[in-house]
N, C-alpha and C positions, 0 to 999 in steps of 0.2 A: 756625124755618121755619114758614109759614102754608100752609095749603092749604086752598082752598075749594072747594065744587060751582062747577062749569062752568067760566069762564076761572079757572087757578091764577095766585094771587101767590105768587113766591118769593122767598126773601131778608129783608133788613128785620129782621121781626119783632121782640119785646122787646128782643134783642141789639143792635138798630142797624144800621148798614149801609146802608142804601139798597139803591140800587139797584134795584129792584123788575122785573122783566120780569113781561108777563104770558104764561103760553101756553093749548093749548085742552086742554081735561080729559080730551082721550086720551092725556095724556105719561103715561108711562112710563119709570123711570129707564133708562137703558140695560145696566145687568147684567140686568133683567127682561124688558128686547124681546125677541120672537119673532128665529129666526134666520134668517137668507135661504138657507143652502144646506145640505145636507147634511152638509159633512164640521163646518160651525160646530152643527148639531144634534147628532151625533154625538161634540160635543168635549162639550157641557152634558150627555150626555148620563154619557159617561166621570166625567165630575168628580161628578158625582150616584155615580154607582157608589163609585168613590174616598173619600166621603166616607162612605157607608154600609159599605164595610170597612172605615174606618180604629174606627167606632164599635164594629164587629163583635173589631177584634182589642182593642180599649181592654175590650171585655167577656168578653175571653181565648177567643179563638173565633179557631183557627188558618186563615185565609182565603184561598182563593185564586181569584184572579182567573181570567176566561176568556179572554177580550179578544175575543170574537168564533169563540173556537173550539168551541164548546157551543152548545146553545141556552139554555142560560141564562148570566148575568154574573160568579155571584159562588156559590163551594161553600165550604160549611163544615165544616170538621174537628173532631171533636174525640177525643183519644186518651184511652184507658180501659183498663186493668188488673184483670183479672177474678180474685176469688177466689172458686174453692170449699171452704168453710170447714166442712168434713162434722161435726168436731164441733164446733162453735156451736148444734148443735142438741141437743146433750146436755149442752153448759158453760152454755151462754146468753151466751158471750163470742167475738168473733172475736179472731184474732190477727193483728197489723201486726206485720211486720218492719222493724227496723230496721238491723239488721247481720249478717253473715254474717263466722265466722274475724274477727271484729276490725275487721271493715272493713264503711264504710257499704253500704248494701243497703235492699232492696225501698223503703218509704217515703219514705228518707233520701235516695235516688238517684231516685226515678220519674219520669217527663217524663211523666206522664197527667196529665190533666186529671181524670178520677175514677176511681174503685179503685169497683170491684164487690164486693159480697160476695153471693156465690150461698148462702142458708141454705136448703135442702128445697127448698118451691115458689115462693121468693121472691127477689129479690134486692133488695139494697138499692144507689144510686146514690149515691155521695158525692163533693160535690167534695173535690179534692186537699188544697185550701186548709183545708177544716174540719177535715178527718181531720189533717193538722199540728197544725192550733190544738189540738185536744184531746187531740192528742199533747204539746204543748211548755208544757201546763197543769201537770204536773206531778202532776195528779192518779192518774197511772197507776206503776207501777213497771214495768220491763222484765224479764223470765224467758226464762232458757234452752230453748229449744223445737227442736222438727222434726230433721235430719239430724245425729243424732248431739249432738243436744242443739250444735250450733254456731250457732246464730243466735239473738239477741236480739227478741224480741216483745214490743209490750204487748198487755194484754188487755182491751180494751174491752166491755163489756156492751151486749149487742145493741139493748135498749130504749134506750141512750144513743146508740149510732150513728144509729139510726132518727131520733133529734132531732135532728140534727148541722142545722147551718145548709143550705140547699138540697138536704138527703137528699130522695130519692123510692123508693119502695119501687114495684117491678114486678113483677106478679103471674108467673109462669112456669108455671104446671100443672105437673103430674106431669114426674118424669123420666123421660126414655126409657129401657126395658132393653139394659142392652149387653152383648152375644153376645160369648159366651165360646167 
């Protein structure tokens, strides 16, 4: 296809063809025309939204639509499992669960999107995704821990989590005292 300043030629070109029309150089293909009424602005407008959530869930961002009931379009979700991990600050390792009596558990089961590790005044953000990978590295061994010594954990090194692929450590201040 050829296009030029002011009247366009279309058609032709290297490939052949003929055919040639000329028009005037305000064409615009018609998926990009303005719309004439409302409810045709309002469908461009849905499909623009629609495509920016399907990009949003393709980047594991649980989305939901409003359709008009909010004053905004489109909310994002995302689910997180908080651990506070009291001694990580005297091991320098937190502990992932992976089973409990035998059976899958914490990690192996979680539908969050990241697992928290609350150490003192910090917490560290990890997706779900990394904390797997450097769990199924093989690099860790699993140890009997917490109730009754019945749940399998590994023990990761705090300084290793911190570098997990999309870790973000968040600062938290002090803990608040709780009244006893």
């Amino acid at each position: 296809m050829t296009i030029k300043k002011g009247p366009v030629a279309v058609g032709g070109g290297e490939r052949g063809g003929g055919n040639e029309t000329t028009r005037q150089s305000s064409f615009i293909p018609p998926k990009l025309q303005a719309p004439n009424t409302w409810s045709q602005t309002k469908q461009i407008g849905d499909e623009a939204e629609d495509r920016l959530a399907d990009w949003f869930k393709a980047q594991d961002y649980h989305v939901l639509r409003t359709h008009g009931r909010e004053d905004y379009d489109i909310q994002l979700i995302r689910f997180i499992e908080v651990k506070h991990d009291i001694a990580a600050v005297r091991t320098g390792r937190v502990a992932v669960e992976v089973s409990f009596d035998g059976k899958p558990s914490g990690l192996t089961t979680s539908r969050a999107d990241f697992w928290v590790f609350v150490i003192a005044d910090d917490a560290s953000l990890v997706p779900i995704a990394a904390l797997r990978s450097v769990v199924a590295s093989g690099r860790y061994r699993t140890v009997p821990a917490g109730d009754g010594l019945r749940a399998r954990c590994f023990l990761i090194r705090t300084p290793e989590l911190k570098r997990l692929s999309g870790t973000r450590t968040i600062p938290l201040g002090p803990a608040r005292s709780v009244a006893g």
